[in-house]
C-alpha positions as CSV (number, residue, x, y, z in Angstrom):
1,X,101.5,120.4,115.0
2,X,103.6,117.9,112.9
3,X,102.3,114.5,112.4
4,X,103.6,110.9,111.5
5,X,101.8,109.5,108.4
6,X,101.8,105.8,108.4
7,X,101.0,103.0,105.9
8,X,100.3,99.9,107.1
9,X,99.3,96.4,104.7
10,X,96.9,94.2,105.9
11,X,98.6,91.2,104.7
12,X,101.7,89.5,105.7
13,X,104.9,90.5,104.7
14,X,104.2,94.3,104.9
15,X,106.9,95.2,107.2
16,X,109.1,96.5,105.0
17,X,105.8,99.1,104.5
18,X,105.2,99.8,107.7
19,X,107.3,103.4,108.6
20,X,106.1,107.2,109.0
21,X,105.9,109.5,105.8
22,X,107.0,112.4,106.0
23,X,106.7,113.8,102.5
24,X,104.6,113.2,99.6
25,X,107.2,111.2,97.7
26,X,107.6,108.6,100.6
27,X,103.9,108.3,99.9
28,X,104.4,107.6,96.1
29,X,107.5,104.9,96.4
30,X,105.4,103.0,99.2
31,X,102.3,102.8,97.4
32,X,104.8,101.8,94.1
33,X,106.7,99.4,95.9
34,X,103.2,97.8,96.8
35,X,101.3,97.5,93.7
36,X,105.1,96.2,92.2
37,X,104.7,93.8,94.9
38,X,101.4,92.6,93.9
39,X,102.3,92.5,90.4
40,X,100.1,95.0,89.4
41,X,100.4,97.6,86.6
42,X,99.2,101.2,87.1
43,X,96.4,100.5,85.0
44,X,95.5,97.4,86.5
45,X,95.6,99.6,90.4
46,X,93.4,102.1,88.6
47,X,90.5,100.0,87.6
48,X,90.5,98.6,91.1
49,X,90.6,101.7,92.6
50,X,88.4,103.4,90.8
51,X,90.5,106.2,89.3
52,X,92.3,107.0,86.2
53,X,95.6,105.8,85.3
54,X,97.5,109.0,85.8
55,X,96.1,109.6,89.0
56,X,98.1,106.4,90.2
57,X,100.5,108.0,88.4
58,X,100.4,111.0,89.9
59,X,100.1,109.3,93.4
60,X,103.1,107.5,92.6
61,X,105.2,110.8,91.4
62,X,104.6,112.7,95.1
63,X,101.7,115.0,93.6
64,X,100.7,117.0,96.2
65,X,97.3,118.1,95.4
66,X,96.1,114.6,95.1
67,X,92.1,113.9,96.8
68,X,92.1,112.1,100.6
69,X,89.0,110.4,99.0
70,X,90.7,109.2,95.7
71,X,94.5,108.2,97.6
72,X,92.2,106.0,100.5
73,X,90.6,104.3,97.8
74,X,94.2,103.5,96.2
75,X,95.9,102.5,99.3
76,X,92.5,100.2,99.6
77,X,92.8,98.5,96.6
78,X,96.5,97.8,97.8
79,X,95.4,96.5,101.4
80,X,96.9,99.7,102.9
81,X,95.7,101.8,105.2
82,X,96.5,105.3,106.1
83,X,96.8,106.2,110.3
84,X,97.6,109.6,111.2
85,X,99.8,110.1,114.6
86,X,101.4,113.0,116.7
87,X,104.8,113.7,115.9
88,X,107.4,115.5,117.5
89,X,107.5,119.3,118.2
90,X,104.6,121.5,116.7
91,X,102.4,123.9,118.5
92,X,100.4,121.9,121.0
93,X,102.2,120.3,123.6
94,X,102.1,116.4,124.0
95,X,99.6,115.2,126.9
């Protein structure tokens, strides 16, 4: 079944955010354009996420293999959040 990935922010102005993700470097440039919007440096994002600096890195570069745990707590320290919707097609029919 495909899915829609979306970010959302939690703050105003987010809109230009806001859209589906449909590969891992959509993911990356959103979560970049945000912590650039916040004025943040990677290293600054790490420490409040928790992580290491080349995770954000790695995050930010479409890394595939990256932990649900570790990317929510990213997007968190952003004031993102990550929603998961049906998409289009797949194997299971919409209701």
């Amino acid at each position: 079944m495909s899915t829609i990935v979306r970010i959302e922010g939690k703050t105003p102005g987010m809109s230009q955010l806001e859209g589906s993700v449909e590969h891992d470097r959509s993911l990356g440039a959103a979560v970049r354009a945000r912590r650039r919007q916040l004025g943040l440096t990677q290293e600054d994002l790490a420490a409040l996420a928790g992580c290491a600096r080349r995770t954000v890195n790695a995050i930010e570069g479409g890394k595939e293999t990256i932990r649900l745990s570790v990317l929510l707590d990213v997007l968190g320290a952003l004031g993102l959040r990550l929603r998961v919707e049906p998409g289009r097609g797949g194997l299971v029919a919409d209701a």
